[in-house]
N, C-alpha and C positions, 0 to 999 in steps of 0.2 A: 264573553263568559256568561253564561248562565248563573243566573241568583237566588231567582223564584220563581215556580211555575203555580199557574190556578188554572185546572182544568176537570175534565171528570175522567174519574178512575173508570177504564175499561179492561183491566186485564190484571190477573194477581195472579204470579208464577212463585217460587217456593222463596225467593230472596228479591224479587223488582216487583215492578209493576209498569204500566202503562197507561198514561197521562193524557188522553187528549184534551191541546190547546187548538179549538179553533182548525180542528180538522189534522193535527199536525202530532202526531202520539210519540212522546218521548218513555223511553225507556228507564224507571228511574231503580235505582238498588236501592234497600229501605232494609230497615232494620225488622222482625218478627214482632214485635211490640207496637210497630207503625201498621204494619200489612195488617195485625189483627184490629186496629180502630176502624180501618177502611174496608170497604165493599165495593163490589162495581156498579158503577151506576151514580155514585156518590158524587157529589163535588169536593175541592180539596183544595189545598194551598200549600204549598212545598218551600220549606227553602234548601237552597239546593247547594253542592259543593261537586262544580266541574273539576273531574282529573284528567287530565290531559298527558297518555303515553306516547310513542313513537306509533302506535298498533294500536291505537284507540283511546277514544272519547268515552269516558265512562259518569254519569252522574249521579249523585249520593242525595236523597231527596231526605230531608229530618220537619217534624210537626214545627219548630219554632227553633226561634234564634239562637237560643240557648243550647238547644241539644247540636245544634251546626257548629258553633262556638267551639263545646268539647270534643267535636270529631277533627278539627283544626289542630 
């Protein structure tokens, strides 16, 4: 499971984004209040909330503990 990613934001589509760690760009869904702190090019720190379907892996990236907590 995924917890926390830090990496730089390269991609800001209408609800995700995309994280590269170290070469390896994870797709994260983020809330409109997060995407608009972020820029591309920025570095970042994520914590993050893996859902795991039958059809897919999807990850929930939130600025701090706390907002991860309430989506829990």
């Amino acid at each position: 499971m995924i917890g926390m990613l830090t990496g730089t934001i390269t991609i800001i589509n209408s609800s995700s984004m995309v994280v590269d760690v170290h070469g390896v760009g994870y797709l994260v869904r983020v809330t409109s209040r997060l995407m608009s702190q972020l820029k591309p090019g920025t570095k970042a720190t994520l914590f993050i909330h893996t859902h795991v379907q039958d059809d897919a892996i999807d990850l929930y990236g939130f600025s701090d503990e706390e907002e991860l907590a309430l989506f829990k």
